[in-house]
ROGU-680254 format. One record per residue: residue number from 1; residue in three letters; x, y, z of N, C-alpha, C in turn. Coordinates in nm, 4 decimals, padded with zeros to 6 digits. Each point is the difference from the previous one (the first is absolute). Layout:
<sites>
@k->NUM; r->ala; n_east->X; n_north->Y; n_up->Z; ca_east->X; ca_north->Y; ca_up->Z; c_east->X; c_north->Y; c_up->Z $
...
</sites>
This chain:
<sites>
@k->1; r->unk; n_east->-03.7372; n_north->02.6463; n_up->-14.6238; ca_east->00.0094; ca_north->00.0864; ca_up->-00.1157; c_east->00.1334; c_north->00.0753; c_up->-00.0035 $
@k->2; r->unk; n_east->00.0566; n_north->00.0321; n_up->00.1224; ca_east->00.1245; ca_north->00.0754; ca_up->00.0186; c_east->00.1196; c_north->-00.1213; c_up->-00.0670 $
@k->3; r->unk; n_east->-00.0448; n_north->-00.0930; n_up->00.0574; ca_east->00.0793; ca_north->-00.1229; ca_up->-00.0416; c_east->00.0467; c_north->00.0472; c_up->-00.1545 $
@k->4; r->unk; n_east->-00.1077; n_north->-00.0633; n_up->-00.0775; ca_east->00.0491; ca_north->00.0177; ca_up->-00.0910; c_east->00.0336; c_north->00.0976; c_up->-00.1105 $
@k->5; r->unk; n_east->-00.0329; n_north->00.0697; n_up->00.0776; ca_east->00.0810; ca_north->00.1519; ca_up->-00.0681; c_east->00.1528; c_north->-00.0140; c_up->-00.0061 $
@k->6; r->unk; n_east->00.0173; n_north->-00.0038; n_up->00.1696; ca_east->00.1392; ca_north->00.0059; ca_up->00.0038; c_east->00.0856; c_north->-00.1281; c_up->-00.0856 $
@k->7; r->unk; n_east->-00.0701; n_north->-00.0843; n_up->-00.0212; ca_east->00.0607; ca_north->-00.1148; ca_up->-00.0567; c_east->00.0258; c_north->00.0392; c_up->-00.1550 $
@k->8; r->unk; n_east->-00.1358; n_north->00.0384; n_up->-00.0405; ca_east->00.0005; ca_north->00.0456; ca_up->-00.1677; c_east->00.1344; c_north->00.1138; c_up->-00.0459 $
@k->9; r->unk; n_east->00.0184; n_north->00.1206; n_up->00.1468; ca_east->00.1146; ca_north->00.1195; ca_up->-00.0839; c_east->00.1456; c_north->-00.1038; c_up->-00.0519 $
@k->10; r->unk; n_east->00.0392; n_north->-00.1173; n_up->00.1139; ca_east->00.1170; ca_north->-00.0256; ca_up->-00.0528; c_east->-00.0228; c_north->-00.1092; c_up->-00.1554 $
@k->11; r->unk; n_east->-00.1113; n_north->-00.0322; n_up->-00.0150; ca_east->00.0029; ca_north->-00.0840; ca_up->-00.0776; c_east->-00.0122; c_north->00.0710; c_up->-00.1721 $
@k->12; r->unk; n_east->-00.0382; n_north->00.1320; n_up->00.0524; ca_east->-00.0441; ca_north->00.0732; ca_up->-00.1480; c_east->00.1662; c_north->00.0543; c_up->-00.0446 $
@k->13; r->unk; n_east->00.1200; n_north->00.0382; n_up->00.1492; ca_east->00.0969; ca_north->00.0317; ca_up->-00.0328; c_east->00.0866; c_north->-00.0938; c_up->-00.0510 $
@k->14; r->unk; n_east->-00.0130; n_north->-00.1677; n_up->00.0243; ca_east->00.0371; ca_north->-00.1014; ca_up->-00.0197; c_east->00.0014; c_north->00.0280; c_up->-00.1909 $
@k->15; r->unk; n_east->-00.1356; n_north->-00.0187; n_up->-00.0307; ca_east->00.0004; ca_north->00.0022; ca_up->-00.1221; c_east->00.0262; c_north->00.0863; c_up->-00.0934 $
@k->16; r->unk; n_east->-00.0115; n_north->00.1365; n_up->00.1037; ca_east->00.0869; ca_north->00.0968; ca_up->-00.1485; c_east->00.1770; c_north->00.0100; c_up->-00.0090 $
@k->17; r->unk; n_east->00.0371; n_north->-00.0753; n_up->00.1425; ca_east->00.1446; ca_north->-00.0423; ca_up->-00.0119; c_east->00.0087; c_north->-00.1143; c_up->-00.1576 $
@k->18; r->unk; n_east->-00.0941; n_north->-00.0966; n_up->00.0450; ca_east->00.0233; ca_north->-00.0849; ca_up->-00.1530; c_east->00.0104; c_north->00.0832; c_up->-00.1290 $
@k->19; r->unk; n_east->-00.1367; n_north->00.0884; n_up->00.0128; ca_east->-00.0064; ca_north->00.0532; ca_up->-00.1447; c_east->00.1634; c_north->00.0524; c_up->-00.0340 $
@k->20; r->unk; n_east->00.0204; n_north->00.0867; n_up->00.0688; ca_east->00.1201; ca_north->00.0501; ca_up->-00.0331; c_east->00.1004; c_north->-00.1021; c_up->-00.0184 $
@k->21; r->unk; n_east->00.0342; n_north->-00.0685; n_up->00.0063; ca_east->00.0794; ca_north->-00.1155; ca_up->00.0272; c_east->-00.0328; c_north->-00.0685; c_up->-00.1285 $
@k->22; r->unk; n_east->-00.0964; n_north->-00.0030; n_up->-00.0455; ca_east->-00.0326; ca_north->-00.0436; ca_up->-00.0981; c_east->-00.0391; c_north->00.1331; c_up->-00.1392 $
@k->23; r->unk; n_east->00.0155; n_north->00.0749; n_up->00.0222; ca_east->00.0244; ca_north->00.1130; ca_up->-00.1107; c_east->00.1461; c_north->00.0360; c_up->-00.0300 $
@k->24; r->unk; n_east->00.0864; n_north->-00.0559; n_up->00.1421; ca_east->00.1363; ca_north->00.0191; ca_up->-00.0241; c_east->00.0497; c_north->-00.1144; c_up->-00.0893 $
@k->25; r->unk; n_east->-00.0577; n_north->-00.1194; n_up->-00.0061; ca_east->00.0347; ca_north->-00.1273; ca_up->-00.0917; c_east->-00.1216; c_north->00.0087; c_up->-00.1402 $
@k->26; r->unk; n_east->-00.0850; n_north->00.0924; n_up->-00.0141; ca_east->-00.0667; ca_north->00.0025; ca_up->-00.1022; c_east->00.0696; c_north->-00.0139; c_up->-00.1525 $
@k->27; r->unk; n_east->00.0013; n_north->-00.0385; n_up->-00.0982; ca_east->00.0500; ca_north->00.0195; ca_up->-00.0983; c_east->-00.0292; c_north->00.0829; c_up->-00.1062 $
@k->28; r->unk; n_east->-00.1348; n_north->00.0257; n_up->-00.0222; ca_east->-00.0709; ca_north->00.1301; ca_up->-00.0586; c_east->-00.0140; c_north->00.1503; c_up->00.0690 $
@k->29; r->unk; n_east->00.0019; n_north->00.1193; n_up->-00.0731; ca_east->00.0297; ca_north->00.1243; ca_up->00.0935; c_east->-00.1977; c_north->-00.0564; c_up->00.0319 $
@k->30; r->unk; n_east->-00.1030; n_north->00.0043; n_up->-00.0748; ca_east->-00.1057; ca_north->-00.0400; ca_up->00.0116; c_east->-00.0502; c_north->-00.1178; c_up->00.1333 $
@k->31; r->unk; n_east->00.0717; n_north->-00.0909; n_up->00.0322; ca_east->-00.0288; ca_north->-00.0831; ca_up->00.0933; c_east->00.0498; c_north->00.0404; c_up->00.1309 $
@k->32; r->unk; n_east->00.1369; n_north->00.1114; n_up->-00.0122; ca_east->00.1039; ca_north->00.0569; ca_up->00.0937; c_east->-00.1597; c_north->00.0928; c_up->00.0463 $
@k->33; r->unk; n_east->-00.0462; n_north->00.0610; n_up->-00.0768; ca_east->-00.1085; ca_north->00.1557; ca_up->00.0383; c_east->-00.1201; c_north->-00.0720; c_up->00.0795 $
@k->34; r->unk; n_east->-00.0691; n_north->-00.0987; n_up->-00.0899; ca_east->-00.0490; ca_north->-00.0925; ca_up->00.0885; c_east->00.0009; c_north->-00.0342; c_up->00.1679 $
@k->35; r->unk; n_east->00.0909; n_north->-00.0933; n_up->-00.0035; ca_east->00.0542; ca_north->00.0150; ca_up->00.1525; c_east->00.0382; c_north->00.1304; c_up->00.0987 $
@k->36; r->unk; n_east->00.0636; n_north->00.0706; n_up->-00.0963; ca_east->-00.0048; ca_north->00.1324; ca_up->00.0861; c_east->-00.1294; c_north->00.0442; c_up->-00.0379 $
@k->37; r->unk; n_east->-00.0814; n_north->-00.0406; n_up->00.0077; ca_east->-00.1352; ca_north->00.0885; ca_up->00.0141; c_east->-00.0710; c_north->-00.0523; c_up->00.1092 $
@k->38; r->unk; n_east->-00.0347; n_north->-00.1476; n_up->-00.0030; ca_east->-00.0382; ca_north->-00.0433; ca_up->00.1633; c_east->00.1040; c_north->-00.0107; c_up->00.0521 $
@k->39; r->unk; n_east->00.1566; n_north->00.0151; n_up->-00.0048; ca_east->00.0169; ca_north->00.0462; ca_up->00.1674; c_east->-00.0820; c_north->00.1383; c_up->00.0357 $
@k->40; r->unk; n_east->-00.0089; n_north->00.0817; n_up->-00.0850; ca_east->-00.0512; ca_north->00.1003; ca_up->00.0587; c_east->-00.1495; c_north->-00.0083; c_up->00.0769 $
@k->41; r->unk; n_east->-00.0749; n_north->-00.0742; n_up->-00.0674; ca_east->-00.1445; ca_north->-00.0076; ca_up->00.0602; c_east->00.0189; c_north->-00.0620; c_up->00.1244 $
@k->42; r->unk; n_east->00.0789; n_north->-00.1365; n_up->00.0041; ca_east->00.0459; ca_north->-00.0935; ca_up->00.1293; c_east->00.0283; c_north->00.1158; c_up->00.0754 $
@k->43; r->unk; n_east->00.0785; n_north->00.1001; n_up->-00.0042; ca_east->00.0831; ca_north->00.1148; ca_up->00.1199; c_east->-00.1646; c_north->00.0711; c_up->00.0241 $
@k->44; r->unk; n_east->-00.0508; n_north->00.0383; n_up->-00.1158; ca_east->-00.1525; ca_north->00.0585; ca_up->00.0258; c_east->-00.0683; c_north->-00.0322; c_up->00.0883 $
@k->45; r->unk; n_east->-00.0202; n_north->-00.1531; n_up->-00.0070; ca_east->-00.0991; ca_north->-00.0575; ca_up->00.0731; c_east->00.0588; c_north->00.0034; c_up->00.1511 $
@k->46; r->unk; n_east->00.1294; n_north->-00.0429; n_up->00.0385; ca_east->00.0614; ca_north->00.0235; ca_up->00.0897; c_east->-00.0208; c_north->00.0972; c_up->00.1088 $
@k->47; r->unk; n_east->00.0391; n_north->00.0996; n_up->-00.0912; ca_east->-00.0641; ca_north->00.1366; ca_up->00.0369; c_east->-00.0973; c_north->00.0388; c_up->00.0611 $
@k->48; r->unk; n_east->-00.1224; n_north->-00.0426; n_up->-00.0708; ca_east->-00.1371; ca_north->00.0073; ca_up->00.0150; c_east->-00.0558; c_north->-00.0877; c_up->00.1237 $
@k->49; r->unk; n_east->00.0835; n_north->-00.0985; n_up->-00.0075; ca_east->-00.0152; ca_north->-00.1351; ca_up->00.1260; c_east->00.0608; c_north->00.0973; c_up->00.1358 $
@k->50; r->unk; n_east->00.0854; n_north->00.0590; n_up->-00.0017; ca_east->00.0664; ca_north->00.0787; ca_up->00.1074; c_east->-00.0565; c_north->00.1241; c_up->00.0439 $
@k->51; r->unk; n_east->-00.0399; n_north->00.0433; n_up->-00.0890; ca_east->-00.0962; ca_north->00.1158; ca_up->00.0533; c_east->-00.1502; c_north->-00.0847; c_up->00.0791 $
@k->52; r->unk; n_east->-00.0897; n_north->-00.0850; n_up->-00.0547; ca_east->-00.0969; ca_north->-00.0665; ca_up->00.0266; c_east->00.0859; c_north->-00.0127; c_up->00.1380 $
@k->53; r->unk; n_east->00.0374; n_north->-00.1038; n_up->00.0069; ca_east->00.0628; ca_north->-00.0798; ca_up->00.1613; c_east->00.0493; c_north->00.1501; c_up->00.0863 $
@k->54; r->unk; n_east->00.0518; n_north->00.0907; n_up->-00.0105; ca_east->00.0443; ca_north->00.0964; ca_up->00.0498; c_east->-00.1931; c_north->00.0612; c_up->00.0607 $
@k->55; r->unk; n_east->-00.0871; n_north->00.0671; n_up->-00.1016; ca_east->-00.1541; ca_north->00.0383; ca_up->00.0470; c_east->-00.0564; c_north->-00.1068; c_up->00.0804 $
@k->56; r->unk; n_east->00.0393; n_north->-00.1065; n_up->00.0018; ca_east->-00.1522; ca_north->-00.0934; ca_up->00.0658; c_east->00.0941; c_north->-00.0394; c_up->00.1238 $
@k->57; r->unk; n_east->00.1416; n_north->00.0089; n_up->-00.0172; ca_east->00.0890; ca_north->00.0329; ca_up->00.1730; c_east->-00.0807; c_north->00.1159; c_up->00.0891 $
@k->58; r->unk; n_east->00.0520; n_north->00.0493; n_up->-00.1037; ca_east->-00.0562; ca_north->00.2232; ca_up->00.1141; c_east->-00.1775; c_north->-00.0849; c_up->00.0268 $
@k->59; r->unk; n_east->-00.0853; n_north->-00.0082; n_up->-00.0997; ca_east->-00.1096; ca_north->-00.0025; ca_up->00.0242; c_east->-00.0369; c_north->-00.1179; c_up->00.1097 $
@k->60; r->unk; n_east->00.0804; n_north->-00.0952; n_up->00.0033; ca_east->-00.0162; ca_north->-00.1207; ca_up->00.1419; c_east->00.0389; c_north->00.0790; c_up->00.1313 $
@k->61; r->unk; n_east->00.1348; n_north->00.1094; n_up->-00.0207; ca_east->00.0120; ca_north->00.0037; ca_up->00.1301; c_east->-00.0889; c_north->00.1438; c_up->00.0347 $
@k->62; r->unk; n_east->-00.0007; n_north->00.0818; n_up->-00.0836; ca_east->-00.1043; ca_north->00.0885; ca_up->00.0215; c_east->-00.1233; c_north->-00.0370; c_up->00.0862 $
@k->63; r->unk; n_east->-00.0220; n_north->-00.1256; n_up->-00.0351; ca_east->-00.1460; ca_north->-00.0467; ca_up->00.0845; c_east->00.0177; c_north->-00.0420; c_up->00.1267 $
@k->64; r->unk; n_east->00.1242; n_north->-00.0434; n_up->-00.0370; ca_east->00.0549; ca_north->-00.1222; ca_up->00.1405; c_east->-00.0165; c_north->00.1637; c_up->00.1068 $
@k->65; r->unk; n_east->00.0627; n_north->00.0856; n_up->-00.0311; ca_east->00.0234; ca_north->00.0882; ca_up->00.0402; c_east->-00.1330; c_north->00.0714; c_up->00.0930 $
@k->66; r->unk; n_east->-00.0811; n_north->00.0324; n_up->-00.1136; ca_east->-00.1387; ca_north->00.0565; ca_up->00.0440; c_east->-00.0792; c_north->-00.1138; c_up->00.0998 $
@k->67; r->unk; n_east->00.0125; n_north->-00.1365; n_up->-00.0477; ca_east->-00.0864; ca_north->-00.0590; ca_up->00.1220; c_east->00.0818; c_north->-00.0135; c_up->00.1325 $
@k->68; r->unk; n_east->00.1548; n_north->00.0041; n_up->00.0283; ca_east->00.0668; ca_north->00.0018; ca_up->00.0730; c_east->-00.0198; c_north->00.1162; c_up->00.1171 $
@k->69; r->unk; n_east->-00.0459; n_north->00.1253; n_up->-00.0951; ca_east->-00.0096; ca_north->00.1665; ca_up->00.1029; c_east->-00.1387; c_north->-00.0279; c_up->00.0205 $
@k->70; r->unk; n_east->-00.1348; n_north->-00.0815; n_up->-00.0649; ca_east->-00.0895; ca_north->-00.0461; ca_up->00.0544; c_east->-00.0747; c_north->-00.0333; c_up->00.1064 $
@k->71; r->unk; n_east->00.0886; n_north->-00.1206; n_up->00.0030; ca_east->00.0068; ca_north->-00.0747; ca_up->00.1078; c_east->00.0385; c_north->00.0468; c_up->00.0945 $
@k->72; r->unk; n_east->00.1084; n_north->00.0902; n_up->00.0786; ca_east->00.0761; ca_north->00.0422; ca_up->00.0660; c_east->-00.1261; c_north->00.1156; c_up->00.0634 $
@k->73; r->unk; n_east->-00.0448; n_north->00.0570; n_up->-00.1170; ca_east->-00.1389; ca_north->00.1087; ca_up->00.0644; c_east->-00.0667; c_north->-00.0703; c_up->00.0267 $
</sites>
């Protein structure tokens, strides 16, 4: 599951590189706003993917942690 977290943040940044890239070659201010609108959600989701993978890190080693001082008692 960590897997693919970490796999998904670069791929959401992948694609709001396109959007932009493609709002910079847009030909309508309308199709330009477009694209700049999911890059923004793509950076969103990103975001959201990085915080997720960042909580369920702390929360793996948190445990690793607690059964580690466990065991040791």
């Amino acid at each position: 599951m960590l897997q693919n977290l970490s796999r998904d943040i670069p791929e959401c940044y992948s694609r709001a590189e396109e959007c932009k890239r493609l709002s910079d070659e847009a030909l309508t201010e309308t199709a330009k706003a477009d694209y700049l609108d999911m890059e923004r959600r793509w950076l969103s989701l990103a975001l959201a993917r990085s915080y997720e993978l960042a909580e369920r890190l702390s929360n793996f080693t948190s445990t690793a942690f607690s059964q580690r001082n466990t065991v040791k008692e």
